[in-house]
C-alpha positions in Angstrom: 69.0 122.7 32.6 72.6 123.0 32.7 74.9 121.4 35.9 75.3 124.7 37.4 71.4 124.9 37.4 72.1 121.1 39.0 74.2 122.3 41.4 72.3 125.7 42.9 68.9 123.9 43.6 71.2 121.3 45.2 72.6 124.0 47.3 69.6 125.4 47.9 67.8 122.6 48.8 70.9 121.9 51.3 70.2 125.3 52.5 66.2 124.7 53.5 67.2 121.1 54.8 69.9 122.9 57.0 67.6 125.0 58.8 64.7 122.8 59.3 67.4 120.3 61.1 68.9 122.7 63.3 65.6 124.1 64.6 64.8 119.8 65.2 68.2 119.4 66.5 67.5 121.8 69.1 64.3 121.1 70.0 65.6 117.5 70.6 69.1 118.4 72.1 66.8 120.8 74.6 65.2 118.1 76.1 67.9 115.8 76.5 69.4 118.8 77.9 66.8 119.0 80.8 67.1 115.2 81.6 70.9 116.0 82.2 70.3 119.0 84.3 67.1 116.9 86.5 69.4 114.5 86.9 72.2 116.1 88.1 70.7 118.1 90.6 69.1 115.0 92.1 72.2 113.7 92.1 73.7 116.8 93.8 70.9 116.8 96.4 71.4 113.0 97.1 74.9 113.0 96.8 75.5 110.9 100.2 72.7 108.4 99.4 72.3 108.5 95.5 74.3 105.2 95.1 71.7 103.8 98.3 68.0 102.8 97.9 65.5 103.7 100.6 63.7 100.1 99.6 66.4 97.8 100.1 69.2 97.8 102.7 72.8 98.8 103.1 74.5 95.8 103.2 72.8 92.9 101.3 73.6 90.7 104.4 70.3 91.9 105.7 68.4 90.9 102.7 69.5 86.7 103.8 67.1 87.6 107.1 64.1 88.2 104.8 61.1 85.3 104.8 61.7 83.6 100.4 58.5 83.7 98.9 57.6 81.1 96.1 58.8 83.1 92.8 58.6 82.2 89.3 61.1 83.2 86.6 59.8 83.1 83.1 62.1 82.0 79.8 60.4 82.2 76.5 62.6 80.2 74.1 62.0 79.9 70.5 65.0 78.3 68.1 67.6 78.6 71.3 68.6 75.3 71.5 72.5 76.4 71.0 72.1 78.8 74.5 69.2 77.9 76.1 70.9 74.4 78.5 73.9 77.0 79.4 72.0 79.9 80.4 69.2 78.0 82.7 71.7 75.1 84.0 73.7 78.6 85.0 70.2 80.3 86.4 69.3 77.5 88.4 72.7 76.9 90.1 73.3 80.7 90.4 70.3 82.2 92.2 71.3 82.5 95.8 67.9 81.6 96.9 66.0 78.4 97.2 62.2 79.3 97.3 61.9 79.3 93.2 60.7 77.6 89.8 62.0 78.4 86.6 60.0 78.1 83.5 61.3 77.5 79.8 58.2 78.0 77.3 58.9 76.3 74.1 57.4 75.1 71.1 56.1 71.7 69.5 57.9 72.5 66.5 61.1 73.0 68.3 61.9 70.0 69.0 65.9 71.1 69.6 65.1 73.7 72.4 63.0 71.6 74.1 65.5 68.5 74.1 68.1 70.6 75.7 65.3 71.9 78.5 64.6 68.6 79.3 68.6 67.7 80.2 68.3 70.9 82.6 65.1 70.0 84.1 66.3 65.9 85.0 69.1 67.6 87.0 66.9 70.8 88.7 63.1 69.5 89.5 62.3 73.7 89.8 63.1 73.6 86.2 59.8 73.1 84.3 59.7 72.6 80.2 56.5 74.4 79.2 54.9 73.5 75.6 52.5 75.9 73.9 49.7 75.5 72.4 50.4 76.8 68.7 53.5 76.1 66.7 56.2 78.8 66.6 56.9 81.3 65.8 54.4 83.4 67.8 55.4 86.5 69.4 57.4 86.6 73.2 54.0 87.7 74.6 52.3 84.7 73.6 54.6 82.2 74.5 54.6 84.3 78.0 50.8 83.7 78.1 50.9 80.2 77.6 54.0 80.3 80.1 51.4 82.0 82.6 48.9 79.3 82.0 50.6 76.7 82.5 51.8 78.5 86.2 48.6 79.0 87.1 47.3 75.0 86.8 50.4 74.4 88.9 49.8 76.4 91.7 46.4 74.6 91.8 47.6 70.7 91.4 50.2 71.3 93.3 48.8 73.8 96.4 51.7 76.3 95.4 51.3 80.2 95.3 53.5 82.4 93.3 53.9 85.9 95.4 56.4 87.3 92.4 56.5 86.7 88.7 60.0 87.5 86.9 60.9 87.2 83.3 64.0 86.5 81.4 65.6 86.2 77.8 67.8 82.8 77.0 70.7 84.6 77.2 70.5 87.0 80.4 73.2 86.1 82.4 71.4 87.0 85.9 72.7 88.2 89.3 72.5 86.0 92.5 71.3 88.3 94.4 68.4 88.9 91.9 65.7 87.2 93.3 66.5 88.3 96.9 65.8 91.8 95.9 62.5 90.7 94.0 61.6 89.0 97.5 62.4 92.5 99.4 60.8 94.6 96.9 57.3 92.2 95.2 54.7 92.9 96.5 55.2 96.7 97.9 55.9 97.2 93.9 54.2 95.9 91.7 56.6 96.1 88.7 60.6 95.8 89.8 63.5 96.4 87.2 66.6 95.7 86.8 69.3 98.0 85.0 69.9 96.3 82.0 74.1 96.4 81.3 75.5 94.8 78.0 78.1 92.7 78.1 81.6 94.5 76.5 82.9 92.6 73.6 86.6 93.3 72.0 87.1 96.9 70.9 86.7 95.9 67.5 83.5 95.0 68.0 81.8 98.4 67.8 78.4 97.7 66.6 77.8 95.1 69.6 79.6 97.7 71.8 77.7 100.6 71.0 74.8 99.2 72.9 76.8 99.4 75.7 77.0 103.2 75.7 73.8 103.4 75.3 71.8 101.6 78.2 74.9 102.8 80.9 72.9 106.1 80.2 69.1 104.8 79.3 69.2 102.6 82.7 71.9 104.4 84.4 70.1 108.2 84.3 67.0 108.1 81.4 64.3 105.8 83.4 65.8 106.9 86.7 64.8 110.5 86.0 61.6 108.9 84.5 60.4 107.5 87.2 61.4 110.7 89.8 59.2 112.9 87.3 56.4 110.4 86.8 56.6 107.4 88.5 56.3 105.5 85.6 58.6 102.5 84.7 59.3 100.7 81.3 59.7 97.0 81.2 62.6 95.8 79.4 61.4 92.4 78.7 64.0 91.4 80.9 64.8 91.3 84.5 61.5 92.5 85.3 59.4 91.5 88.3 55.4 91.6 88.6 53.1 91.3 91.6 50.7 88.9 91.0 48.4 91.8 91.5 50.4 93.6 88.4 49.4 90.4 86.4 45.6 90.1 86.9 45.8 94.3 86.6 47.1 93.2 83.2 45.1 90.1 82.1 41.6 92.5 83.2 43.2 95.0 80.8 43.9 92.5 77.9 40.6 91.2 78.0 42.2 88.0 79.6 45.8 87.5 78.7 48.4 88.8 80.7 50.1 90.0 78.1 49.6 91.5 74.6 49.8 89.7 71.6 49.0 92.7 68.7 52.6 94.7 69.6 56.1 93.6 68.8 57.1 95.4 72.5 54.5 94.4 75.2 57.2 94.8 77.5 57.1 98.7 76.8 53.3 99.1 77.2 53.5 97.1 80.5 54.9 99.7 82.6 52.6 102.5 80.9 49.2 99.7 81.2 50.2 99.4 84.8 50.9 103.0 86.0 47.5 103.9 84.4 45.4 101.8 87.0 47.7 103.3 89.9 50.2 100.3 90.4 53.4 100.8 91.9 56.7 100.7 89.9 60.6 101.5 90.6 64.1 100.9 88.6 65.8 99.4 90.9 69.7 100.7 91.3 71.7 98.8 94.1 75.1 98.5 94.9 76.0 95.1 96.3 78.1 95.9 99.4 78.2 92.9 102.6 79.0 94.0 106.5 80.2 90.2 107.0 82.4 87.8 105.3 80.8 87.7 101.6 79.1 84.5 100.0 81.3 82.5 97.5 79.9 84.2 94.4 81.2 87.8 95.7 83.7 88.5 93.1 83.6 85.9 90.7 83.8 86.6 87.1 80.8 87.7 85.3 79.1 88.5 88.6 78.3 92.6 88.6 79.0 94.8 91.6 75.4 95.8 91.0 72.1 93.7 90.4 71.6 94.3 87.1 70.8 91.6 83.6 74.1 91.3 81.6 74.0 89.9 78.1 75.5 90.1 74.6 73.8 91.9 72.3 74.0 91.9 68.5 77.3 92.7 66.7 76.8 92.5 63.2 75.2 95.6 61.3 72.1 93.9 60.0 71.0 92.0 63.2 71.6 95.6 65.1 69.2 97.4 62.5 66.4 94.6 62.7 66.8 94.4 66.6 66.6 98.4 66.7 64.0 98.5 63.9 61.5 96.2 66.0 61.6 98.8 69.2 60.7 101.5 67.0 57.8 99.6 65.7 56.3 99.1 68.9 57.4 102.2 70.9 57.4 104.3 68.4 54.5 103.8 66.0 52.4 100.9 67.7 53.2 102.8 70.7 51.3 105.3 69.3 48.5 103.9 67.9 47.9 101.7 71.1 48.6 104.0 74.0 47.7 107.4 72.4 48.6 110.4 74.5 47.4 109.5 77.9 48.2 110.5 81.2 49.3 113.6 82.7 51.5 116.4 81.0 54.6 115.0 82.2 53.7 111.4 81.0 52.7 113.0 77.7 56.2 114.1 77.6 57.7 110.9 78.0 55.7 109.9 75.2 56.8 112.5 73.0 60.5 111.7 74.4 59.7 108.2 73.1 58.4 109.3 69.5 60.7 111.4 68.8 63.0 109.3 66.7 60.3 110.4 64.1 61.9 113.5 63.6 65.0 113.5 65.0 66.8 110.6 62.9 65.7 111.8 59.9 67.4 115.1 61.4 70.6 113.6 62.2 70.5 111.7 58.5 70.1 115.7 57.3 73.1 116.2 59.2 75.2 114.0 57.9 74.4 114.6 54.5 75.0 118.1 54.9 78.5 117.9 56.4 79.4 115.3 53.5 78.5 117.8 51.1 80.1 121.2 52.8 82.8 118.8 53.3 83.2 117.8 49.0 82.3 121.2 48.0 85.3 122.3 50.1 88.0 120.0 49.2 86.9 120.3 45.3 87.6 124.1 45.8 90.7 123.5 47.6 92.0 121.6 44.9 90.6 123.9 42.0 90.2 127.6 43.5 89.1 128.5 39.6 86.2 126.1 40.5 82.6 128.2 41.2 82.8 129.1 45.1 79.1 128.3 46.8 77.7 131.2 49.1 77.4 130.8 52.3 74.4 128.0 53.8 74.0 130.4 56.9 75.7 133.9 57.5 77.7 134.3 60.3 76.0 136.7 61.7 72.7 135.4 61.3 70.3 133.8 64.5 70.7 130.6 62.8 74.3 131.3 62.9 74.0 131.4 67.6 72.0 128.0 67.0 74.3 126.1 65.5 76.7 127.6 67.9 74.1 126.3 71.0 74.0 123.2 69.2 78.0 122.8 68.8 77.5 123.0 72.8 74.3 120.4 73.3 76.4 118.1 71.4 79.3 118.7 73.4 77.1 117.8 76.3 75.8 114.7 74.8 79.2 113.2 74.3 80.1 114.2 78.2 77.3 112.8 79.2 77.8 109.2 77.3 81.2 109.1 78.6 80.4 109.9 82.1 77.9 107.4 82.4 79.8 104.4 80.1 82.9 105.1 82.0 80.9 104.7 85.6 79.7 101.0 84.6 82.9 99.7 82.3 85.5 101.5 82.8 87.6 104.4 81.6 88.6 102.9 78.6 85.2 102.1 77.8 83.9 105.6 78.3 86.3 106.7 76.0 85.6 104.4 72.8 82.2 105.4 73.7 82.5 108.6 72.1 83.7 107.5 68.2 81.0 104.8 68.9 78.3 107.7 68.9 78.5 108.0 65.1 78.1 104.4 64.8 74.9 103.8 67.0 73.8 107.1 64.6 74.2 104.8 62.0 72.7 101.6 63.5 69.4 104.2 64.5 68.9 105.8 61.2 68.8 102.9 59.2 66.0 101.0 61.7 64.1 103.9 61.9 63.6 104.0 57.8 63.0 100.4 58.0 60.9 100.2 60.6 58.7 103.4 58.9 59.0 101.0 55.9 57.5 97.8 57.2 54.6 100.0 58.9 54.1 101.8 55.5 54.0 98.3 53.9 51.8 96.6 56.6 49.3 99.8 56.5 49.1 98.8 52.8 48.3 95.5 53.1 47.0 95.0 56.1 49.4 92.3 57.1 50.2 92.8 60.9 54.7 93.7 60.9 56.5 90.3 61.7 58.7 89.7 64.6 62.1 89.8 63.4 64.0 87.3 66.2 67.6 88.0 67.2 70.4 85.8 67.0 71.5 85.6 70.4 75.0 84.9 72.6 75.6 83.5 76.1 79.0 84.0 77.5 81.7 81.1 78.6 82.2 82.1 82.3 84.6 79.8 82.6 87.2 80.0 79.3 86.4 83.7 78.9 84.6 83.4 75.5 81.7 83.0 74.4 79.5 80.7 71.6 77.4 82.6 69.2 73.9 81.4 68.5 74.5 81.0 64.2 
């Protein structure tokens, strides 16, 4: 076989892989293209109220008249003895509420963690040090579970009652007003989120900033529109809040635990667990605004205008794909194999909305590849016109031809749509870097998704369960404007 042989069935084959990915292309652009359009019109429809929540006032002054109930904020901590001091020393002199006990699960074999817990907990007695029963590492659920335990022979020693349940990671930086809007909220919902909203690094920093772009639109108009179509909320392992009725829902489904130890994302199949036995769940979007003189906090730095979770997230390339590459394991194919395709048509739509990195990463990866190779064939040509011209990959007059042209505009749309929505929660600047940062958080996807279909692969072979893949995590200096990284 000679190289021009080499060369047509490589343009051929770049011919069948172009059409197969702008049919998937479409198909996915189409229904991102309706969750821009249901949003928009709910925004249009709401546009006097849409920044406003029925459930929670106008001015957070009235939230300060509001009976505290006992709540319980959960920290599973495994190898965070760099952040873990910081983050609940700041927690416990942060919340602007008094009825509450924090709780740091730990490990016996983590000896470092729970030495820095204990110099929080001699200065706040709400700060409890929880041990579990097996060495780490064990997955976040069950260091949650033994978390939940050890609640539970509280409240009975100590004739305590826990209305509200909330979890955090060891380096959330949390709102002040957080647990006030739990207490409004828990128990007429039974699961309560917050908006999850990345902390901004230096412009340099585009892999850990690229996450930024991507929950302003996941929290700021995905699960919104989720939860007006099916009433359905995803947990985000972080600033969520149960009803205690949510939790025994939970432990009856789990055989006894509260949550699941056989997924890397419990968190995930929370919400969908919960909406199945008819329990109430919102995303919770509010705008802090006061009528009076404001408390002290109001303003200060790294305080949001909006309740909301703020943390750094990975910034180096590796960290981003094995973060990524675990949420694709459990949504995606544990997701699957756990949940199935329950629920009514719409939920079975989220579901497929969930999956569908399955095809359309391996789509964009097409993509790429295919513009990388129209692109070399043309600049050989341009610098040898002698050289042997390829035909055509789709005629211009062709159907296929008015697809791409429909997906030229979908794409168009997508990167309007991620600068609207990163420029509403960091700024203009922001909004605008978020654009080039698209191609990177392309890059940070593709790459998890093929690992994460290559640890399933693997563990389907050997029937060795996928292994938690921990992240390396960041809590912010408030006060010199920096922040120490977790090595």
């Amino acid at each position: 076989m000679s190289w021009l042989d080499v060369l047509a069935a490589y343009w051929f084959l770049m011919s069948l892989l172009l059409r197969l990915g702008i049919v998937v292309i479409f198909l996915s652009s189409l229904d991102d293209f309706f969750i821009d359009c249901y949003y928009w019109v709910w925004r249009f429809k709401h546009r006097k109220s849409w920044r406003r929540s029925e459930y929670l006032p106008e001015f957070a002054d009235d939230l300060y008249q509001d009976e505290q109930q006992a709540i319980a904020i959960m920290i599973p901590a495994w190898h965070e003895a760099p952040v873990i001091q910081r983050m609940a020393d700041y927690a416990a002199s942060t919340f602007d509420y008094d009825n509450y006990h924090i709780f740091v699960g730990t490990y016996p074999n983590d000896l470092e963690t729970q030495a820095e817990v204990d110099l929080v907990a001699k200065k706040y007695p709400n700060v409890h040090k929880v041990v579990t029963r097996d060495p780490g590492p064990t997955t976040k659920a069950d260091c949650l579970n033994n978390i939940v335990a050890f609640i539970t022979e509280m409240e009975a020693r100590e004739q305590i009652h826990f209305t509200c349940v909330a979890y955090h990671d060891a380096e959330d930086i949390i709102h002040p007003l957080e647990l006030r809007a739990f207490n409004r909220l828990v128990p007429q919902f039974d699961l309560v989120q917050l908006p999850v909203m990345p902390l901004a690094r230096p412009w340099r920093d585009v892999v850990g900033n690229h996450y930024v772009d991507e929950f302003a639109e996941w929290h700021g108009k995905d699960i919104l529109v989720r939860q007006l179509l099916t009433g359905q909320v995803p947990s985000a392992g972080v600033g969520t809040a149960f009803s205690r009725k949510a939790l025994g829902l939970l432990s009856e489904i789990n055989g006894g635990v509260v949550f699941d130890t056989g997924t890397l994302t419990e968190d995930y199949e929370i919400g969908f667990r919960l909406h199945e036995v008819g329990a109430r769940e919102m995303m919770m979007h509010y705008h802090v605004q006061f009528k009076g003189a404001p408390p002290a906090w109001y303003g200060r730095r790294g305080v949001h205008d909006m309740i909301c979770v703020q943390e750094y997230f990975p910034n180096h390339l590796w960290q981003a794909i094995r973060q990524k590459s675990r949420w694709i394991v459990g949504i995606v194919f544990q997701g699957y194999k756990n949940l199935g395709w329950s629920g009514k048509p719409l939920m079975k739509y989220m579901l497929a909305r969930d999956r569908k990195s399955v095809i359309a990463f391996p789509s964009l990866l097409m993509g790429y590849v295919i513009v990388f190779s129209v692109l070399q064939a043309w600049l050989h040509h341009a610098a040898n016109p002698e050289w042997w011209t390829f035909p055509e990959l789709i005629e211009s007059s062709s159907s296929l031809w008015f697809l791409v042209a429909i997906n030229f505009f979908f794409m168009l749309n997508r990167v309007m749509q991620r600068f609207i929505f990163t420029r509403r929660y960091f700024g203009f600047w922001q909004g605008m870097q978020s654009i080039p940062r698209m191609v990177v958080g392309n890059v940070v996807n593709i790459a998890a998704f093929f690992r994460a279909f290559s640890q399933v692969r693997h563990s389907n072979k050997t029937g060795r369960a996928v292994q938690w893949d921990k992240t390396s995590h960041d809590f912010p200096d408030l006060h010199a404007g920096e922040h120490d990284a977790k090595q």
